[in-house]
C-alpha positions as a printed NumPy array, in Angstrom:
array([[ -91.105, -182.937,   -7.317],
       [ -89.32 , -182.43 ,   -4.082],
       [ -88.394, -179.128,   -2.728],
       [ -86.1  , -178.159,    0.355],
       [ -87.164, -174.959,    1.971],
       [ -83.301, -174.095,    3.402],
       [ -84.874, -170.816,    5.11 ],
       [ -85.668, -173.083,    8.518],
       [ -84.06 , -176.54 ,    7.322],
       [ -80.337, -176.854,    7.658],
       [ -77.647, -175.119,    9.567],
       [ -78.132, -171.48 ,    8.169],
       [ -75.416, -171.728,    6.172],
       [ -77.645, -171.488,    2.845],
       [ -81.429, -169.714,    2.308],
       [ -82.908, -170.217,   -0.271],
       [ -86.258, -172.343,   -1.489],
       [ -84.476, -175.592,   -3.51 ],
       [ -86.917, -177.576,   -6.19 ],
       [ -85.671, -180.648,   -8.021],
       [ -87.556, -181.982,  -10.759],
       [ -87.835, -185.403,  -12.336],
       [ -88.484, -186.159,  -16.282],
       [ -90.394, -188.565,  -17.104],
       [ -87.076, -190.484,  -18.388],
       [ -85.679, -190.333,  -15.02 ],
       [ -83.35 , -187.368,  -15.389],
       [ -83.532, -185.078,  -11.955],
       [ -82.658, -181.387,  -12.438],
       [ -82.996, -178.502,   -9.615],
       [ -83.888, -175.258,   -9.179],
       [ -82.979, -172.548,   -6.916],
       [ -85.08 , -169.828,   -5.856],
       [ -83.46 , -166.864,   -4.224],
       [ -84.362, -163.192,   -3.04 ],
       [ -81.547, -160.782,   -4.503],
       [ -79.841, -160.541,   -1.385],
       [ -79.388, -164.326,   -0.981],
       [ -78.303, -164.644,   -4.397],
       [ -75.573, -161.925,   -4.122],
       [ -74.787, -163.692,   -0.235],
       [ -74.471, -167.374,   -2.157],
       [ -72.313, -165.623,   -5.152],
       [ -70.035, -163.683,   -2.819],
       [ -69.686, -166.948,   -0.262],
       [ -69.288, -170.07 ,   -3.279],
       [ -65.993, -170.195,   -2.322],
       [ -66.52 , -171.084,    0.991],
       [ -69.167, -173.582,   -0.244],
       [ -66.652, -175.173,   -2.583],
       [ -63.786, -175.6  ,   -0.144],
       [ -65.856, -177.46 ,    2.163],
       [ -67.043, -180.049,   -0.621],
       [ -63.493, -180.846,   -1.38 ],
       [ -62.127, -183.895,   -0.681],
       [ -58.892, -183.143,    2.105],
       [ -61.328, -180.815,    3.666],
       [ -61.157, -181.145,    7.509],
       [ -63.769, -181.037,    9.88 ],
       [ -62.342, -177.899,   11.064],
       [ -62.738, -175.946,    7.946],
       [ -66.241, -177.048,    6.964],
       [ -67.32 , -175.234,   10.685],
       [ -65.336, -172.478,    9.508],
       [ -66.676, -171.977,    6.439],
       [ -70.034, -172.647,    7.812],
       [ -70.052, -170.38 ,   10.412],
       [ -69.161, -167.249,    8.129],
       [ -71.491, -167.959,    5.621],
       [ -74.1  , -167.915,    8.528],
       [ -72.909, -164.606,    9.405],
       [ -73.692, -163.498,    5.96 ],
       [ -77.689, -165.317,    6.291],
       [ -78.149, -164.195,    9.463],
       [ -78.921, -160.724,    8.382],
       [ -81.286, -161.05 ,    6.079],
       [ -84.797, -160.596,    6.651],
       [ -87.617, -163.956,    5.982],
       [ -89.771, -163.118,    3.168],
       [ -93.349, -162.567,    4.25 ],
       [ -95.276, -166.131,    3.992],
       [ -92.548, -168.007,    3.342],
       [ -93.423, -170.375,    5.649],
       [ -95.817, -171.841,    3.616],
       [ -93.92 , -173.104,    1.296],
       [ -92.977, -176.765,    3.422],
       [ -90.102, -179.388,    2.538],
       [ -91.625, -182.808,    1.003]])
């Protein structure tokens, strides 16, 4: 198990608490764990997330995208004791 705690890792662009998973075959799957306000932030921004995955996007647009969907995050208030919970 690995897990990425995106609430202080990363560039603020995403919160939420990321798990992924490995069977014992090999195959990895994740899982996403999300408050209701960042799941309605990373529903209402996807979008944003897509564009900047695609393949002609420029430099440019990725720190555009980025930087509104941090404007979305940045309101939203840490859940208590999340903290805690540390990226391995």
């Amino acid at each position: 198990m690995k897990s990425f705690n995106a609430w202080f890792k990363g560039d603020g662009s995403y919160k939420g608490l990321n798990v992924t998973f490995e069977t014992p075959t090999g195959q990895q799957f994740e899982l996403q764990f999300h408050t209701k306000e960042t799941f309605r932030i990373k529903t209402e921004t996807h979008d944003l997330y897509e564009a900047s995955r695609a393949a002609n996007a420029t430099k440019e647009l990725k720190a555009a995208n980025a930087a509104k969907q941090i404007e979305y995050y940045k309101k939203i208030k840490i859940p208590k004791d999340l903290k805690l919970l540390e990226n391995e």
